[in-house]
N, C-alpha and C positions, 0 to 999 in steps of 0.2 A: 622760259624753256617749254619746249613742247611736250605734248603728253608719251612720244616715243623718245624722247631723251628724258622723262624721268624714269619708263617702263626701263631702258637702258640701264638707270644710275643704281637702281636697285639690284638687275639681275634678274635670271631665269629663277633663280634657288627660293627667292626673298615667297612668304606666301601673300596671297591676295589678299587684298583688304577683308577684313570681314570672317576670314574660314578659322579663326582658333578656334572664337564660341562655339561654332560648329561642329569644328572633331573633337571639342573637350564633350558638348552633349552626349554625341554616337559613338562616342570611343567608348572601350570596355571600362564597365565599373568593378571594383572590386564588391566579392558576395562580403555579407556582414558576419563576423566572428563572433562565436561566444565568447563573454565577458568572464573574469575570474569569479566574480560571486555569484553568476547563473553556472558556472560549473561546481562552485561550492554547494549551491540549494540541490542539485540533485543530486551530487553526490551523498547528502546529507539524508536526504527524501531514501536514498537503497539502503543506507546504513542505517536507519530505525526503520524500516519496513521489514529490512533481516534481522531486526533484534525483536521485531511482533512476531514475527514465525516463529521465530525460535522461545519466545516463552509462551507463547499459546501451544505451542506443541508438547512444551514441559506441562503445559498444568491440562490437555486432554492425556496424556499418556495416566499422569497421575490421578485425575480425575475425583479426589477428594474436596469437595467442594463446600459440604455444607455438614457442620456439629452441633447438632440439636440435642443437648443435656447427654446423654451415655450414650447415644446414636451416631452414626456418622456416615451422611450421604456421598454418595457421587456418581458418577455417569457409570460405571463398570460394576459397583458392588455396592452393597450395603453391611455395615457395620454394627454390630455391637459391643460396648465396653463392659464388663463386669470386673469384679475382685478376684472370683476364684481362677476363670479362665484368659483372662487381656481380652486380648480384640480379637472377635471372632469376625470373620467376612464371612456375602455369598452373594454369589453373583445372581440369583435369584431371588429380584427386586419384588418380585411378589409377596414375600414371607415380610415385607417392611411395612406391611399393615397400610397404606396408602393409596389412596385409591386411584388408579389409571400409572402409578410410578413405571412402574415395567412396561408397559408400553410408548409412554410418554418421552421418558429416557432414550429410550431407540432413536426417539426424532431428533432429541437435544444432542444426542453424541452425533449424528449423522448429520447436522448442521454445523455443528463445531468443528468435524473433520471435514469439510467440504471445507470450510472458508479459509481451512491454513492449505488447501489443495491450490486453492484457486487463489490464497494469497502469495504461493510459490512460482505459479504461473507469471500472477504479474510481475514480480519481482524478477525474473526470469527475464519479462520481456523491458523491463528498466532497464536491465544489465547490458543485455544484448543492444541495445538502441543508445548507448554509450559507447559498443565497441565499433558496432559494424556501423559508422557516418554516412549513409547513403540517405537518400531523398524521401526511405521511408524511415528513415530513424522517428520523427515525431510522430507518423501515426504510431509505432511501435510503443513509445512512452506512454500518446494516449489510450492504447488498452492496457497495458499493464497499469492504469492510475485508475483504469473502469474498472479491472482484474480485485483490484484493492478495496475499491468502494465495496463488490459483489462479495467480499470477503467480510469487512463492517456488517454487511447485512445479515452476512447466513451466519457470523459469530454474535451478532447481538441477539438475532431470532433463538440459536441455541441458550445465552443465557437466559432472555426470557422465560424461555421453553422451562427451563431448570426453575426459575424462581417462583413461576406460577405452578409447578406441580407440588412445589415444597412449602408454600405459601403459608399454611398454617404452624409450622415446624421452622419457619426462618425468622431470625433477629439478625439484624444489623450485627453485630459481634460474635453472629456463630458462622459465618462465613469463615472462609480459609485462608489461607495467604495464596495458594493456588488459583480462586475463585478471584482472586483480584488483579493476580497476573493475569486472567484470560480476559477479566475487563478491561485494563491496560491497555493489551494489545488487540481489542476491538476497539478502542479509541485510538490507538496508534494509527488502524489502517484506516477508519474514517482521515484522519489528520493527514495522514502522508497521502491516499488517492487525492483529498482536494487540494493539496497543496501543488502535486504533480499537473494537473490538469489547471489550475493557476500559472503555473511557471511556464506549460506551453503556449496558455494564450496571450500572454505578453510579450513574448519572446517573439522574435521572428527566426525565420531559417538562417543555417548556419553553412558557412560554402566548406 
């Protein structure tokens, strides 16, 4: 049979030798989807990043942080206990006999409240980079997971800040239960920004 009687037996329709591999190559691929347990990890990553806001907010508002025998420190006042009168406050850290506390304090509280500012921020932009899927969503995750780190920092600096001013007045057991929620949730946002920032570099884009 000649090669115009097989070109015939096949037809106009039939395709050429050779062209599937072809248009399977150049043909549209489908983008890659997120996985159930990469939308589980970040959903996980907002919902303890929102539960460090919210208890380092409860223990700066409170700000009782440290009980040294009848004394009782914290970022907004100082404390005395006695028998005849309870507990007397004043916000005039100077009267606490300690030297640099009153001015020292100003930095620790103003560390403290920056890093639940700017751990709102990033959280913020977690949120938003979950709703609105556009092509910036992942840089949006990766500042809000920097947002988080820059929060670890300026909450770890403030307790710092606090433990070295109190240093001589501090034991291990006169801390607060307040005082340990704000360590908590400086460890939370360390945890949750590197975990964030893990989870976008693995991951690839999402169509």
């Amino acid at each position: 049979m000649t090669a115009v009687g097989v070109q015939v037996a096949r037809g106009p329709w039939a395709p050429a030798r050779g062209s599937c591999p072809v248009q399977r190559l150049w043909g549209p691929q489908r983008k890659p989807r997120r996985s159930f347990f990469e939308a589980f990890i970040r959903t996980l990553i907002i919902t303890c990043a929102t539960l460090a806001v919210v208890i380092s907010s409860v223990s700066i508002c409170d700000g009782r942080w440290l009980l040294a025998e009848d004394r009782l420190f914290g970022l907004w006042h100082f404390c005395t206990a006695t028998n005849q009168t309870g507990l007397h406050c004043l916000r005039d850290l100077s009267q606490s006999q300690v030297p640099g506390l009153a001015v020292g304090m100003i930095l620790a509280r103003s560390m403290a409240t920056l890093a639940v500012v700017a751990a709102i921020f990033g959280l913020e932009m977690l949120m938003v980079s979950q709703v609105c899927k556009d092509r910036h969503a992942r840089s949006r995750w990766a500042v809000g997971s920097r947002l988080l780190l820059a929060a670890f920092v300026l909450s770890g600096g403030g307790l710092l800040t606090f433990v070295n001013l109190l240093r001589n007045q501090a034991t291990f057991i006169g801390f607060t239960l307040t005082f340990w929620c704000e360590f908590t949730a400086s460890f939370l946002f360390f945890l949750n920004g590197i975990s964030g920032l893990h989870v976008n570099s693995i991951t690839q884009p999402w169509g």
